[in-house]
C-alpha positions as CSV (number, residue, x, y, z in Angstrom):
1,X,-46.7,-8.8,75.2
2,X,-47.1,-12.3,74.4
3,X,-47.8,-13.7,77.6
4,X,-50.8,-13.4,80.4
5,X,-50.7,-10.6,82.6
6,X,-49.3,-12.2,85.5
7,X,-46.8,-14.0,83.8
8,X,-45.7,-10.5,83.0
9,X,-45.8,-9.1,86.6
10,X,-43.7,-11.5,88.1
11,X,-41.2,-11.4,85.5
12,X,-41.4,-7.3,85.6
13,X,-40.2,-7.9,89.4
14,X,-37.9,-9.7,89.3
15,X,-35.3,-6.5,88.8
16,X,-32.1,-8.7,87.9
17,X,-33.9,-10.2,85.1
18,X,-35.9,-6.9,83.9
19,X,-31.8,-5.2,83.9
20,X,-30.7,-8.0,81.6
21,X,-33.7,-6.8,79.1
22,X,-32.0,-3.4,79.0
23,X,-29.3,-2.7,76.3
24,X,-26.3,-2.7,78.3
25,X,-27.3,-2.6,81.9
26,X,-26.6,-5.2,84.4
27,X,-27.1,-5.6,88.4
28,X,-23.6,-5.8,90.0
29,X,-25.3,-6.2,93.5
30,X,-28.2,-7.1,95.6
31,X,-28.1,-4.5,98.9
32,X,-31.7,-5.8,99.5
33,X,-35.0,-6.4,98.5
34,X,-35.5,-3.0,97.0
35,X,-31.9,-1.6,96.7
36,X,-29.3,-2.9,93.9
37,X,-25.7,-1.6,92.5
38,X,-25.5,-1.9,88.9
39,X,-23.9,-0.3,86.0
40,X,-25.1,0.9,82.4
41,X,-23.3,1.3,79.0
42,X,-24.3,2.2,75.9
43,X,-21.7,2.7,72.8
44,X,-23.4,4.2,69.3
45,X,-20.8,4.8,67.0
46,X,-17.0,5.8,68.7
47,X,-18.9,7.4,71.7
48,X,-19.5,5.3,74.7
49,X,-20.7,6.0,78.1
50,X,-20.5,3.9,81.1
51,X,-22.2,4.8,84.0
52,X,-22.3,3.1,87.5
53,X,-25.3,3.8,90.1
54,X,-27.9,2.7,92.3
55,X,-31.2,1.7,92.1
56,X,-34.3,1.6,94.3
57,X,-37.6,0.0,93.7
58,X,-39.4,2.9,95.7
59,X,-43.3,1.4,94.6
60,X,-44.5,-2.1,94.1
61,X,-48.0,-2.6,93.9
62,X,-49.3,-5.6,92.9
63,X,-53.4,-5.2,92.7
64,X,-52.3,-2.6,89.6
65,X,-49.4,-4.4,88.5
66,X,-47.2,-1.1,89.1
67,X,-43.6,-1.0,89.3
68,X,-41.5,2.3,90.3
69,X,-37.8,2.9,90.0
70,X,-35.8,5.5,91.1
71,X,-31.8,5.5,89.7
72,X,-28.8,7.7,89.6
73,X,-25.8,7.2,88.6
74,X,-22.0,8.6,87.3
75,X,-20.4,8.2,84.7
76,X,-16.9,6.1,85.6
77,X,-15.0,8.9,83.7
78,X,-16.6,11.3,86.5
79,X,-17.7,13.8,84.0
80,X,-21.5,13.2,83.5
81,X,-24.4,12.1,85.9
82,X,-27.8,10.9,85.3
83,X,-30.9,10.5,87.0
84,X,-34.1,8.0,86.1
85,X,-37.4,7.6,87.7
86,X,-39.3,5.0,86.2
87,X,-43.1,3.6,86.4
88,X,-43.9,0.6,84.7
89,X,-47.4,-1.1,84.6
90,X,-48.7,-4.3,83.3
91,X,-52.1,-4.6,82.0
92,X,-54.3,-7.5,80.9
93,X,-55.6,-7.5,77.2
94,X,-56.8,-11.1,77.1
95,X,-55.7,-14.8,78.8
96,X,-52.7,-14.6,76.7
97,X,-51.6,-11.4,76.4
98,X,-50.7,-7.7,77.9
99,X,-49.5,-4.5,77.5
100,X,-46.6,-3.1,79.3
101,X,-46.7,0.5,79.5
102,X,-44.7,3.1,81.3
103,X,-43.0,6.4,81.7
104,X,-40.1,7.2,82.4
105,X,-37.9,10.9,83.0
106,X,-34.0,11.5,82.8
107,X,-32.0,13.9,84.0
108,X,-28.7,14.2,83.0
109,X,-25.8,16.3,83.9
110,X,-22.1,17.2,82.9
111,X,-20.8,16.0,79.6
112,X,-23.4,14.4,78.6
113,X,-25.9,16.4,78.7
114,X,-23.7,18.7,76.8
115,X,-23.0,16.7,73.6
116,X,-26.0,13.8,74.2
117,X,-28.9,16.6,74.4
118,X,-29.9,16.5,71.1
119,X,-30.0,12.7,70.8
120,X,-31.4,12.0,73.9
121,X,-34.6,11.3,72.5
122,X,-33.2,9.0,69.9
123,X,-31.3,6.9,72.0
124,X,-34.2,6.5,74.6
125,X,-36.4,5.6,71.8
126,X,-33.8,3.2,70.6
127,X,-33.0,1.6,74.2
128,X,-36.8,0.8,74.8
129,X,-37.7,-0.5,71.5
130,X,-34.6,-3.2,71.8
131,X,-36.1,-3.6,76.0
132,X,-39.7,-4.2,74.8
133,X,-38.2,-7.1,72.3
134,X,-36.1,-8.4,75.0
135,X,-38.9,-8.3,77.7
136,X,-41.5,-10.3,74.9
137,X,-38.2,-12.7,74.5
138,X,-37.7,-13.5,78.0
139,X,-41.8,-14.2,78.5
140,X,-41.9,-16.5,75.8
141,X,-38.5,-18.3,77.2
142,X,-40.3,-18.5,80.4
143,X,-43.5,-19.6,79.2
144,X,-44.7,-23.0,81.3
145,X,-45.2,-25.8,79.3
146,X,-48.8,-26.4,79.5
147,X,-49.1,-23.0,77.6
148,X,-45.9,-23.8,75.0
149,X,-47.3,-25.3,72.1
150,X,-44.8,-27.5,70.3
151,X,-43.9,-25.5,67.6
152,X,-43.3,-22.8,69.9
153,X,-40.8,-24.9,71.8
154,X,-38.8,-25.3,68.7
155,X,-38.7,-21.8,68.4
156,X,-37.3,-21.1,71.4
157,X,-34.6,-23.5,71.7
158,X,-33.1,-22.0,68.7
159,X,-33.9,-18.7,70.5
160,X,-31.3,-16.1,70.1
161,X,-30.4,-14.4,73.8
162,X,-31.8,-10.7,73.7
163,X,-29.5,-7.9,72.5
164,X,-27.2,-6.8,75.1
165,X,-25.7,-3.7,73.1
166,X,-27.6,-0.9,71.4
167,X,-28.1,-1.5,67.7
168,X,-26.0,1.4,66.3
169,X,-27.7,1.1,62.7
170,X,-31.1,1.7,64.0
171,X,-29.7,4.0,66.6
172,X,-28.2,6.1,63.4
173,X,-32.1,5.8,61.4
174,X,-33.9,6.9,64.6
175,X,-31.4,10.3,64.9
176,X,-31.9,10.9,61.2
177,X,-36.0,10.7,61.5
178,X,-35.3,12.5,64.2
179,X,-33.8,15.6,63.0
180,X,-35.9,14.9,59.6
181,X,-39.1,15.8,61.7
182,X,-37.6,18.8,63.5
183,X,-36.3,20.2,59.9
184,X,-39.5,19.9,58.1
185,X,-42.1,20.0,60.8
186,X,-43.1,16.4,60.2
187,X,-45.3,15.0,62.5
188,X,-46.9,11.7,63.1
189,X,-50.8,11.5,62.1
């Protein structure tokens, strides 16, 4: 990530702003500091599913610069359910930079994991690829000015807001490699 660690780690707190990083999730509600309402859609092709859940930020540590979040949601159709438990950690590479690495598991029940099973992986894939661009996006928006150079200023005003919807082409090329590797046995060296 373009930005110090720390710079990071508040912005990876701040839960509201870390949603609006995700393709097609949003807070609805603030319960408290560590509980939120807040709903998720993602649409690929004529499918959609929109789910509406809870969240909980059940670890916050900040001498490792660890976040962990718990969610569960339904699907507003009723039909599907899903589950996430999340740990994200940022960590110093330099003064200007980081890495943000985490883990994440899903469960998911009902329809969904009926016809979505087999592209699970490629949607997931998809969802944090556009969330990492997003996440180095809002850093650099955020960056104070002592560290903005000017021709990074001029960049950002002309900025384009992070994706809010899950890119369905690249969603498309992800399944294909996808089922391309489990075809032929590919496997990345």
């Amino acid at each position: 990530m373009p930005a110090p660690a720390e710079r990071a780690w508040q912005l990876l707190q701040d839960i509201e702003r870390v949603a609006a990083c995700m393709p097609g999730a949003r807070i609805t509600a603030r319960i408290d500091e560590r509980h939120y309402k807040g709903a998720v859609a993602v649409r690929f092709g004529p499918a959609s599913l929109s789910f509406r859940g809870e969240v909980e930020v059940s670890a916050l540590e900040p001498e490792s610069r660890t976040l962990r979040l718990l969610g569960k949601g339904t699907d507003t159709s009723g039909g599907s359910a899903a589950a996430l438990d999340l740990t994200a950690r940022i960590d110093a590479v330099d003064a200007s930079s980081c890495n943000l690495t985490g883990r994440s598991e899903v469960s998911l029940s009902g329809r969904v994991a009926t016809f979505g099973a087999r592209m699970a992986d490629a949607v997931a894939e998809q969802v944090l690829r556009q969330f990492a661009a997003n996440f180095s996006a809002a850093l650099q928006v955020q960056a104070p000015p002592a560290e903005t150079a000017p021709a990074a200023v001029a960049q950002q005003a002309a900025a384009v807001p992070p994706e809010t919807a899950l890119n369905g082409f690249a969603l498309l090329r992800a399944i294909v490699r996808s089922w391309l590797r489990a075809l032929f046995g590919w496997r990345r060296a």
